[in-house]
N, C-alpha and C positions, 0 to 999 in steps of 0.2 A: 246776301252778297253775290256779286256775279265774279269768276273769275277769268284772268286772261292768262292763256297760257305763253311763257316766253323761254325762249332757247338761247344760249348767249352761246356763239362761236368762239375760242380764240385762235391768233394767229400760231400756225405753225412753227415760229421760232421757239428753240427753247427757252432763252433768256426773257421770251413773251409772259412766261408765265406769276401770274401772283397767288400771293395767299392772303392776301386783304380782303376785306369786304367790300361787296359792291352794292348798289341803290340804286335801284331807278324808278323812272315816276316817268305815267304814261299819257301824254297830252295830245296836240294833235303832232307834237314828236316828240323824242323821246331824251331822258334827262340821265346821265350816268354820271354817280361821282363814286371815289376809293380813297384810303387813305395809304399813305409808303409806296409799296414797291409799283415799278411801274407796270403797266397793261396795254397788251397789244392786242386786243379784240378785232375779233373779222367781220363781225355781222352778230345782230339781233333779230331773231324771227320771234313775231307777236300775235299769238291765234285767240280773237276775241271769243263771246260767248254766242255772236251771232255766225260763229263760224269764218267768218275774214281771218285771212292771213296776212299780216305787214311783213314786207322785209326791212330793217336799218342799215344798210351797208356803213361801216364804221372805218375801217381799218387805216387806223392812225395810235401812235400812242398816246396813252394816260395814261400822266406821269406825275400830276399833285395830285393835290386834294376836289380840285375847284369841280363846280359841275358844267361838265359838254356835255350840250345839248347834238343832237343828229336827229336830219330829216328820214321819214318814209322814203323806201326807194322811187317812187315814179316820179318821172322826169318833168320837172314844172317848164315848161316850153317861154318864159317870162323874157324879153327879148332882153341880152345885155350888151356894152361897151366894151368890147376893146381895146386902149387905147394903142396906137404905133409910136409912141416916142422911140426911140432908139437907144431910150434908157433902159430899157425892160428887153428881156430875151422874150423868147415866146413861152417855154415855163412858168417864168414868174408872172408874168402876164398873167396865163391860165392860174395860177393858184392866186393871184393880188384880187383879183378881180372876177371868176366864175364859180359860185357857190357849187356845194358836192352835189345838191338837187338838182344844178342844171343837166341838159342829154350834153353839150359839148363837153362839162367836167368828164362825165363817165365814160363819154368817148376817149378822151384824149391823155387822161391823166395815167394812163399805162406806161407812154409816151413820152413820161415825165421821172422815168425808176431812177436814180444815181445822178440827172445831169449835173445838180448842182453842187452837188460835192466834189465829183471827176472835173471840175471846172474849177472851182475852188483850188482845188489841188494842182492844176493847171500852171493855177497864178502863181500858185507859189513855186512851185518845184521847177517848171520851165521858164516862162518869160517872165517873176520876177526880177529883180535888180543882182540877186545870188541863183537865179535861176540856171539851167544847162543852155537854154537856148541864149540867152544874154549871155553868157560868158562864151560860147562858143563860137555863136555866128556875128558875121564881120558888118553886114546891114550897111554895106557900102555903099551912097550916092542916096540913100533914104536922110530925111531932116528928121524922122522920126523918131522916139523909141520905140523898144520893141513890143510893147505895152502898148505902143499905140499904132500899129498897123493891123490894122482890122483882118488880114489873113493868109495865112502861113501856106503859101499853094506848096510849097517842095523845102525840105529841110536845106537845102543848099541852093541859099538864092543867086542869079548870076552878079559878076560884078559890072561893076555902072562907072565911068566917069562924064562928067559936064552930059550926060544922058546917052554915050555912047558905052554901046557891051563891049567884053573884054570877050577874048578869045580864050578860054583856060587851058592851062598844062596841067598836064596830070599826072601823081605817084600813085603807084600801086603801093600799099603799105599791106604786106602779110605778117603778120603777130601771132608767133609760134607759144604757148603756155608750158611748161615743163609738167612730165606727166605726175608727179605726186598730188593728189587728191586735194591733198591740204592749200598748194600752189592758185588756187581758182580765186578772181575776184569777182563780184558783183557790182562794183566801183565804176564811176565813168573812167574812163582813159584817156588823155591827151597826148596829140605829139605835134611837135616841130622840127621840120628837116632845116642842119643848115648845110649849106653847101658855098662853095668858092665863090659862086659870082651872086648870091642873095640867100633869103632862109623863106620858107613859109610862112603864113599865122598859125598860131597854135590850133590846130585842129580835133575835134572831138571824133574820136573812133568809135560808128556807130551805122551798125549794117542790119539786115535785114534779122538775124538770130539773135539783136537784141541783149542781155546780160548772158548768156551762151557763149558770145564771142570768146570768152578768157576763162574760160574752164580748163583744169586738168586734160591735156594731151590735145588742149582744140588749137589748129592755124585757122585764122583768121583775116580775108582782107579786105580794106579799105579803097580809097581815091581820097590822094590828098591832092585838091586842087591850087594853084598860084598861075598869078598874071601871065609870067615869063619862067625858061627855063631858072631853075638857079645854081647849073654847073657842079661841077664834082660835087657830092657827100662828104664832110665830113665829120659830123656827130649828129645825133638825134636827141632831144629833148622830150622823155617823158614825165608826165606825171599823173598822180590818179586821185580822184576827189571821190569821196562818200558823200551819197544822197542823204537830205533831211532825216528819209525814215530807212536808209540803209547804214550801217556802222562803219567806218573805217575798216576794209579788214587786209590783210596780207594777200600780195601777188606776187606770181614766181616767174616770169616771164623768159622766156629760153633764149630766144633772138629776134629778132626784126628784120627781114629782107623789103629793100624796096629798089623796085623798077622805074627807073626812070623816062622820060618821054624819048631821051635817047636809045631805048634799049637799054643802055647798061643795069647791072644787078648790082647793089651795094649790100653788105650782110653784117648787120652789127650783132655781135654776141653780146649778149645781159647776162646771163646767170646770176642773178643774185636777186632778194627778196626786196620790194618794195611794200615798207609797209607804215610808210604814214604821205601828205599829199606836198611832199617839198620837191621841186622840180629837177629831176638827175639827165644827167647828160653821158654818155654811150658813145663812145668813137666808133668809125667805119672799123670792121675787123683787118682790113690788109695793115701786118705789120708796120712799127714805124720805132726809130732809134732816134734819141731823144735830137741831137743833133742833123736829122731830116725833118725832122716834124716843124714845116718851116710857118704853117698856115697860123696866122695870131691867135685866132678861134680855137684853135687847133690845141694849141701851146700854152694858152689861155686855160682850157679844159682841162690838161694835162697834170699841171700845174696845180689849180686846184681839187685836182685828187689825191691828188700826194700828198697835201695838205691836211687833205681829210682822212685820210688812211694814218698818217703820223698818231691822230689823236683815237681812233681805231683801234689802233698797234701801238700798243705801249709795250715799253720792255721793264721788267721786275726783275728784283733779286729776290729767288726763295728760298736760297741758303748763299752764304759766301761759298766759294771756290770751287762751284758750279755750274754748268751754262744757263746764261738767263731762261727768263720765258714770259712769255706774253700777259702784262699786267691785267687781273680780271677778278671781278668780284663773284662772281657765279654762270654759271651753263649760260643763264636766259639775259647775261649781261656781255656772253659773247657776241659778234656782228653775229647776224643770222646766217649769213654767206657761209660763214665754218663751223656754223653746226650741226648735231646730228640732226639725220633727215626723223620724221614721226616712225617711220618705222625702224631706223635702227636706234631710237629714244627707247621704244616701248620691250624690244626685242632685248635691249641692252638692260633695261630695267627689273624686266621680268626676270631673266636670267641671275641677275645678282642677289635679287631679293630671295628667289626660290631656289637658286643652286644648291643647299644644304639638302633643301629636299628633295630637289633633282636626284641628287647623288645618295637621296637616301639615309643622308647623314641628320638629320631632323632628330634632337633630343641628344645629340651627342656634343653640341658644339656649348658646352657647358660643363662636361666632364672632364675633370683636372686629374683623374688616375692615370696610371701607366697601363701599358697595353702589358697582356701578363701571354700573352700566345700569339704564334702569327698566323694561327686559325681564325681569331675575334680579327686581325685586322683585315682578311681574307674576306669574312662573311659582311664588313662595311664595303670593302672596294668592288665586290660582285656585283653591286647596282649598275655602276656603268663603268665599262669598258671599252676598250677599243683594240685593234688587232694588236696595234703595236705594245699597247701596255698590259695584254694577258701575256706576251713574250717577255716584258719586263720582269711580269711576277714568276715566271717560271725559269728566267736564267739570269736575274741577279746576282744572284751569290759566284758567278762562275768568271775567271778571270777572262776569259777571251773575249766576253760582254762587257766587263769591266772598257778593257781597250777601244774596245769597239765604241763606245760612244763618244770618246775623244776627237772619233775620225768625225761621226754623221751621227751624234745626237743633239740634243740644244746648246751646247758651249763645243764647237769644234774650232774654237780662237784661241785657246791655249797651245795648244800641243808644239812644241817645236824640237826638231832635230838638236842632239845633243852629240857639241861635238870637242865638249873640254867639262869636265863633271866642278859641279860648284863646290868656292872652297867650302862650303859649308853641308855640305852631304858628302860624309866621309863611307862612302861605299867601297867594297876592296873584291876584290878577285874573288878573292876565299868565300866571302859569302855569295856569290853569284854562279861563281864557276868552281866549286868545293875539287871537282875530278880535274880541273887544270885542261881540259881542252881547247878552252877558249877563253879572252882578256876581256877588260871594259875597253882595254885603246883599239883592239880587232876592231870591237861591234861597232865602236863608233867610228873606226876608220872605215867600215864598212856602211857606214848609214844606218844601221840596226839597232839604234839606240835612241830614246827620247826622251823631254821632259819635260813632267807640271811642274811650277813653279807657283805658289799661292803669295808669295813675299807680302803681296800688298795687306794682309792680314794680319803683318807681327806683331808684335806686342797689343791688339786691340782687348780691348776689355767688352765681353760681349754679353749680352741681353740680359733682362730676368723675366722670365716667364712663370707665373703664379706662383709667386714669390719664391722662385728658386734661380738659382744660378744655373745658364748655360753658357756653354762650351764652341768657342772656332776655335777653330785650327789654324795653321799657316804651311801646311805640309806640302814636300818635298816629296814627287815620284818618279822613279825609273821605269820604260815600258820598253819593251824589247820586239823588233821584229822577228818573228821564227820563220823559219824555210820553210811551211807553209802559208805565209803572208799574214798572220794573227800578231796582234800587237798583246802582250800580254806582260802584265803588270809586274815588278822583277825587286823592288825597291821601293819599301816607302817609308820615311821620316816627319812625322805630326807635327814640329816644332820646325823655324828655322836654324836655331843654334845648339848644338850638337851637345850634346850630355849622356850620363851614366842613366838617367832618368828617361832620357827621350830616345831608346830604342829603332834603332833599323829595323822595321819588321820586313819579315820575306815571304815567298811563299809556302816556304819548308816549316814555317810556325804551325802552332796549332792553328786548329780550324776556326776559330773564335777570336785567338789574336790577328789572326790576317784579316777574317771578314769586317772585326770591331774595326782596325785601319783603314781597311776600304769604304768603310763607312764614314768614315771622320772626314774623309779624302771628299767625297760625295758630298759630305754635308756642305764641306766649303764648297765646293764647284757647287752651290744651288746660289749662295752669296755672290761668289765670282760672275755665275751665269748675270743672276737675276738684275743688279747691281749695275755693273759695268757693263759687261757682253747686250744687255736687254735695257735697260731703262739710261743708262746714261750714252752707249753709244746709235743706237736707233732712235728713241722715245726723243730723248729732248734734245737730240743734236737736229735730227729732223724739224723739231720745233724753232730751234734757231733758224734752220734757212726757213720755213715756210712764214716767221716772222718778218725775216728782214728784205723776204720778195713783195708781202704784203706791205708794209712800210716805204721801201723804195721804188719802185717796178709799178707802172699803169700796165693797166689791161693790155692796151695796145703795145706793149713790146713784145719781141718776138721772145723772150725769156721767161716772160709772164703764161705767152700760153703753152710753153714749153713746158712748164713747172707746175701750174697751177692745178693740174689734176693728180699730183702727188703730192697736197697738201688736204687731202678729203679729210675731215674730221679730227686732223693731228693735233690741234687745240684741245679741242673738247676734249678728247680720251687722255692727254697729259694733262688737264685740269684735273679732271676726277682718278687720276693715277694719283696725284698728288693728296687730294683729299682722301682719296679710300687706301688707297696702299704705305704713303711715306709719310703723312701726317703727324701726329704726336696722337692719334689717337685711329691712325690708319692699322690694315691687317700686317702690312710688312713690320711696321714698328713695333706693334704689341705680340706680335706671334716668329719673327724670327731672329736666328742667334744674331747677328748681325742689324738688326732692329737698335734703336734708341742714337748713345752719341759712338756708336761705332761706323752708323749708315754713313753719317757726312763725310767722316774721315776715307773710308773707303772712294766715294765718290770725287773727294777733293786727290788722294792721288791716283786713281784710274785717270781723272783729268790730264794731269801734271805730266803722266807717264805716257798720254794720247800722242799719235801721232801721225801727220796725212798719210802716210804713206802704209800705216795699219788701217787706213779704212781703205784703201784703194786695193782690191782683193789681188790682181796679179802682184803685184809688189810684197804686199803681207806673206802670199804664199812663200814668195821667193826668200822673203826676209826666216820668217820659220822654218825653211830647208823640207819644204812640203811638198815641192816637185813632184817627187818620185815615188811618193809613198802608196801600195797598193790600195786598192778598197778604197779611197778618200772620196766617197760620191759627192761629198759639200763641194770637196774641190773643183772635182770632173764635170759640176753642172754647174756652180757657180762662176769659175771661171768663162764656160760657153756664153753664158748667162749676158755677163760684163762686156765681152766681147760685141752680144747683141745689141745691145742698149749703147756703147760706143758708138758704133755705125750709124745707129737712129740718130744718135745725138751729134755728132759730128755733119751728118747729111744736113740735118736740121739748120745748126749755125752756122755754117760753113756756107749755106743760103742766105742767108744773113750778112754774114761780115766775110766780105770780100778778101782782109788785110788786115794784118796783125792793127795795124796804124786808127781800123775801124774799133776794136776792141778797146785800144788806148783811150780812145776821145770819146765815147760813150758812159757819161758820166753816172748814169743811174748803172749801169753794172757795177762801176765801180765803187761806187754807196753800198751796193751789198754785199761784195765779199768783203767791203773794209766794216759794213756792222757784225760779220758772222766771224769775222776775226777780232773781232773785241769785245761782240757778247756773248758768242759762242765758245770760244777759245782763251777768254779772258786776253786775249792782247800776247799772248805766251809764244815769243818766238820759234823755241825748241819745237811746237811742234810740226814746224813747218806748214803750218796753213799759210797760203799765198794772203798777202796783205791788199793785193791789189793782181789783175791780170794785164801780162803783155804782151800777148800772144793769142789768136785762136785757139790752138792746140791746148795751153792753160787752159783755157774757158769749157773747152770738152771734157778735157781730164777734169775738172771739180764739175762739172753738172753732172756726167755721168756718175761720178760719186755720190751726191745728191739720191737721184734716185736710183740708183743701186741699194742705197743704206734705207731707204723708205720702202722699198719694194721686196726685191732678194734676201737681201741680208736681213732684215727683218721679220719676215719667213721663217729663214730659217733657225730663228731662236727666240721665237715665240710658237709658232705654228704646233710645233710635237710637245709642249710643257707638260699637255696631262699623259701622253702618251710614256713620257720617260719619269712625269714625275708623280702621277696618279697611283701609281704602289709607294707608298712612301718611303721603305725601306729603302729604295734606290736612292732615292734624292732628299734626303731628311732636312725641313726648314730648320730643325736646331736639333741640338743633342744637350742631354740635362746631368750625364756624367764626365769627369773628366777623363780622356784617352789614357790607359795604363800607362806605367811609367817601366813596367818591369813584365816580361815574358810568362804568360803559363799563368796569367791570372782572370781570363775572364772565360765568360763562360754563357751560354745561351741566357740563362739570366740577366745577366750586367749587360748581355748586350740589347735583351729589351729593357730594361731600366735606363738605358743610356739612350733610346728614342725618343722622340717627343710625348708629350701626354696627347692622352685622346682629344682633347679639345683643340691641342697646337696642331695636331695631324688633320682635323677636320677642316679646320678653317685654311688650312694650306692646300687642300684639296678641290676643298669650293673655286679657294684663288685659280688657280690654274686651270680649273676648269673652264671660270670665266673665260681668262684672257685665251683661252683655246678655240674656243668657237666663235666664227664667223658670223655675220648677221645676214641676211636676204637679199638688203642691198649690197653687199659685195661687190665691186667692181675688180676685175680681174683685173694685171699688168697687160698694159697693151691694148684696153680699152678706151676707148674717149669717147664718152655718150655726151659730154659737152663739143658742142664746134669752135673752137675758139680761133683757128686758122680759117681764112678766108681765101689764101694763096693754094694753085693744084698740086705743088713738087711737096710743100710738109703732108700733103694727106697721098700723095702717091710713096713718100716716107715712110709714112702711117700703115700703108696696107705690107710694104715690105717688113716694116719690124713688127707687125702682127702675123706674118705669115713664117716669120724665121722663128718667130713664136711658137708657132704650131707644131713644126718640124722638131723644135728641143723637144715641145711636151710628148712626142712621138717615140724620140729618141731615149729620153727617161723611161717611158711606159716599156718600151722592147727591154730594155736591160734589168728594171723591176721583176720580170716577170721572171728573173734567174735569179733571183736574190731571196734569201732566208727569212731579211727585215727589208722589206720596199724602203728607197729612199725618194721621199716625194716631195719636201719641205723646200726644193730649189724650181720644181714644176709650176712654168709660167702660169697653169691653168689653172693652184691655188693660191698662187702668189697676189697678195690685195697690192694696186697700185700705189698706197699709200701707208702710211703708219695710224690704222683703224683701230685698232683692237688691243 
């Protein structure tokens, strides 16, 4: 036997490689067959027994069974054909017709890597029939299709009539991306400018950077070309299509400016998620009141948004005798416009899932015992703190802390000037002023006298938590100013109707019967706070107007971009307040006293009992004899506060509406304050919400209300929850004994048996923690990272009420820094523009 030696190459790809068997047989060339996977061999080198070396250049795959055959490398010189039809590219040409032995194959077929797939692809994805270039370009004065003009010199052919060019006019089109990461498409883009005297063709947005152009934080611009001018802007039509092998995916587009051959600048604000390829339309941003908006197109547009918002904005009942709220089956079934962004999804998620552990409370929120020391509940709340609430834990028990949170903790909406004592709190001299120095009618002629009133808790029948009975109250307190300006607690009655059983307790009690009282007092003011003061007057009143702007009001009114950055996420966070908190199987309902069928009732008459003129803070103040009261910080920056946001607001419309007569006739304002008075208010005369406005001045006084009540006043009674309610003892979500009936009977025992179990206190602590902390994206009051004005006097507005901004938070910081407990819950700087959290 002679043998020959052979070397088999294969190609470098890894997917080249096989585990099959290979054969070959050696002639004057060479025979290779395999069976299954396929094979990318590069070359066969064959060293006979006479010493000769053959090369096979191979490199193709085998991929059945069958046998290929391959020549020896050297170049058989065998003269061939050609042919030039114009049926054949010159590729296929070379591979139809030049064997691999010829020297032109091995010349040439280098020259040959990808054409005919990148060509292929070609056909399809641009100038087929759903191609970009066929749907894009206009191929005007051509008989042709676009299939059938042999060569594309410039993506932007000129236009042609009867064989005469056109002259083009030209838009600049810049396309601003909004910076969130997630915001980026890889989508084609179209747009169409129309304007007063014509509109463009839909044009394809497509420059030099390619799918680059609509990335996160990219501006971008174009030339959108037309025959002739087409006079004013007034909307823009985009839309965006996904390529064969790219998926439809979401864009967040910020604005659109375009410059016109006149010079002029047009600037449409978008904001909102485009995320499938149906063609949306985008008015010019300069204001417009429904009765200006005279152009058809215009009106036309208008029109059918409102349309489409109507079935957007649905309004729901989620209990009788409470303000609606925006019908919605889940988060990812809200518009995407009022959702949370990715990062306050993940920030918000994380937070809720892990708070137990945050807080360290992990293995506790299962434990149904009573807490037996206020050292155990000492050694849970040390996880996390904060200045305000290590101050909590060290001077709860003390009356002058008692008062003090009346003025400037999270419920500072009760307290009112008392200045005729209720028939039903029979308090007398003797007990108050035992030495006779001074009366109840002095102190109150004197202003020095005040009162909680809890009324709206009598007779409710309240929770059961791990199968036991708890305890509200409905109690009655007396707080007394002292000549050194300390409001301090003088009177309290647990019950509202007066009995041998239901006790006046005083100060002069023992130390267990006053603290057990102030604790019961406490317990309800967490129901009063959380309830009325927190979820029914911010949370879903807020939700009513930001529904019924969305429903009524296009982009284009001056009220819309007034309003619309005080509705950031106020959807979503009352969607899942209602799911995780008020449920039937929410934290509020299962974990406090006031949880189950007590929750409605409370809500149904905090409603009844609402009233405009309590949410409009100078008035309220006035109404509660709150004037004058020392130490009132809620007051003394709140009312600043109002003041500010007035002026902004007033500047604002007042630019707007010339005449009361403007107000009257603008029919879409008046859609909305007549939906926020009948879904909001249920239609409830007494409470004096305007039914309709007739006036400018009207229209100031309830928008600044509006956001006051989203901004401020939400702030301030959410902002400090863990800080005043994170020691539990302060603010108890329920009590699991009932309040004594008789003097001299309890006792550090009974009064921790009378706290929540460990598991009620845990899971109440989570709560607040949550709704305490802010998320990254934050937006401060006074910020507007959206443009939605177009006009110079609302953002010359804009930089005054961000600067008289500056100046409160200046002015709060200087007087913080002499105070015992900072009060910062009205400081512009952590006030969210909206109702977030």
């Amino acid at each position: 036997m002679v043998d020959y030696k052979v070397t088999l190459y294969t190609g470098k790809y890894l997917y080249a490689t096989t585990l099959n068997n290979i054969f070959i047989k050696l002639l004057i060339l060479l025979e290779l067959d395999k069976k299954r996977l396929p094979l990318f061999p590069a070359k066969v080198k064959v060293e006979s027994p006479d010493g000769e070396t053959y090369n096979f250049p191979i490199y193709r795959w085998i991929t059945d069974s069958e046998v290929q055959r391959f020549r020896e490398g050297t170049a058989d010189d065998n003269p061939i054909f050609l042919p030039t039809d114009s049926e054949y590219d010159f590729a296929v040409s070379l591979l139809r017709h030049v064997p691999m032995v010829h020297p032109l194959f091995k010349l040439l077929v280098p020259h040959t890597r990808y054409t005919l797939q990148i060509n292929f692809l070609a056909r399809l994805l641009l100038i087929s029939k759903s191609g970009v270039f066929t749907q894009q370009f206009w191929w005007r004065g051509y008989d042709h299709n676009p299939e059938e003009i042999p060569v594309l010199n410039h993506l932007q052919l000129p236009e042609r009539s009867n064989g005469k060019l056109f002259k083009m006019v030209n838009y600049k089109v810049t396309v601003s991306t909004s910076a969130p990461l997630n915001g980026t498409t890889m989508n084609n883009i179209f747009i169409k400018l129309v304007g007063t005297d014509g509109e463009s063709d839909r044009t394809w947005l497509f420059n030099f950077t390619g799918p680059l152009a609509f990335t996160a934080g990219q501006a971008s611009s174009f030339n959108v070309s037309c025959r002739v001018s087409i006079g004013k802007l007034i909307l823009i039509e985009l839309d965006k299509q996904g390529l064969p092998l790219i998926p439809q995916d979401s864009w967040f587009p910020a604005k659109v400016a375009v410059e016109s051959p006149e010079g002029d600048t047009y600037n449409f604000p978008i904001y909102r998620w485009i995320t499938d390829s149906e063609v949306k339309r985008f008015r010019e941003g300069t204001a417009l009141r429904v009765f200006e908006d005279i152009h058809h197109l215009g009106r036309y547009s208008r029109e059918q948004a409102l349309k489409q918002r109507e079935k957007d904005y649905r309004w729901d009942v989620y209990a009788e005798g409470i303000p609606h709220n925006m019908k919605v089956e889940g988060p990812f079934s809200l518009p995407c416009e009022v959702r949370f962004s990715f990062t306050k999804t993940t920030e918000f998620g994380f937070t809720a899932l892990t708070g137990l552990a945050e807080l360290g409370l992990k293995g506790l929120s299962d434990s149904k015992k009573n807490w037996t020391h206020l050292d155990d509940l000492n050694r849970v709340f040390c996880n996390k703190r904060t200045d305000i609430s290590e101050y909590v834990q060290e001077h709860w028990k003390e009356d002058t802390f008692f008062g003090y949170q009346y003025l400037n903790g999270i419920n500072p909406m009760l307290i009112r000037r008392c200045t005729a004592l209720p028939e039903n709190f029979p308090v007398t001299d003797d007990m108050l002023f035992p030495d006779g120095q001074s009366s109840l009618a002095d102190e109150m002629k004197n202003a020095n006298i005040f009162l909680l009133d809890y009324k709206r808790f009598d007779g409710l029948k309240a929770n059961m938590i791990n199968g036991k009975q708890q305890y509200l109250m409905a109690p009655l307190v007396l707080l007394q100013k002292t000549p050194d300006d300390k409001l301090m607690p003088i009177a309290i009655q647990l019950r509202q109707t007066p009995a041998e059983d239901n006790p006046i307790f005083l100060p002069t009690d023992s130390e267990y019967d006053w603290l057990t009282a102030k604790i019961f007092v406490r317990s309800a003011d967490f129901s009063e706070h959380q309830l009325n003061v927190h979820l029914l007057r911010t949370h879903l009143l807020a939700e009513v107007y930001a529904v019924s702007l969305l429903r009524n009001v296009p982009m284009v009114h001056p009220l819309y971009k007034l309003l619309i950055p005080h509705t950031r996420y106020t959807m979503q966070i009352n969607f899942l307040a209602r799911l995780a908190l008020i449920s039937p199987s929410g934290v509020f309902t299962k974990f406090a006293a006031s949880g189950g069928e007590a929750m409605g009732t409370i809500l149904k008459r905090s409603l009844s009992s609402m009233t405009y003129s309590s949410l409009c803070m100078p008035e309220d103040i006035a109404e509660r004899g709150m004037e004058d009261v020392p130490n009132y910080y809620y007051r003394d920056d709140g009312l600043k506060l109002w003041d500010i946001i007035q002026r902004f607001v007033e500047g604002v419309l007042s630019f707007y509406y010339k005449s009361d007569e403007e107000v009257q006739k603008d029919s879409e304002l008046q859609k909305w304050i007549s939906d926020i008075f009948e879904h909001g208010f249920l239609s409830q005369e007494n409470t004096g919400i305007p039914q309709s406005f007739t006036s400018v001045a009207e229209l100031v006084k309830f928008v600044t209300m509006v956001i006051f009540t989203g901004s401020g006043q939400h702030s301030a009674v959410n902002t400090g929850q863990y800080d005043y309610g994170g020691w539990m003892p302060n603010t108890p979500i329920s009590l699991q004994l009932p309040p004594p009936t008789t003097k001299g009977t309890t006792s550090e025992a009974t009064m921790l048996n009378t706290l929540p179990d460990i598991n009620t206190t845990v899971q109440g602590m989570a709560t607040v923690w949550l709704l305490s902390k802010p998320s990254s994206d934050f937006v401060p009051l006074g910020q507007f990272p959206e443009e939605h004005f177009s006009e110079e006097n609302p953002w010359e507005l804009i930089k005054d009420f961000q600067g008289e901004l500056k100046v409160l938070t200046t002015v709060i910081s200087v007087r913080n820094r002499k105070l015992e407990i900072p009060y910062t819950y009205m400081d512009p700087a952590v006030i969210e523009n909206s109702v977030a959290i």
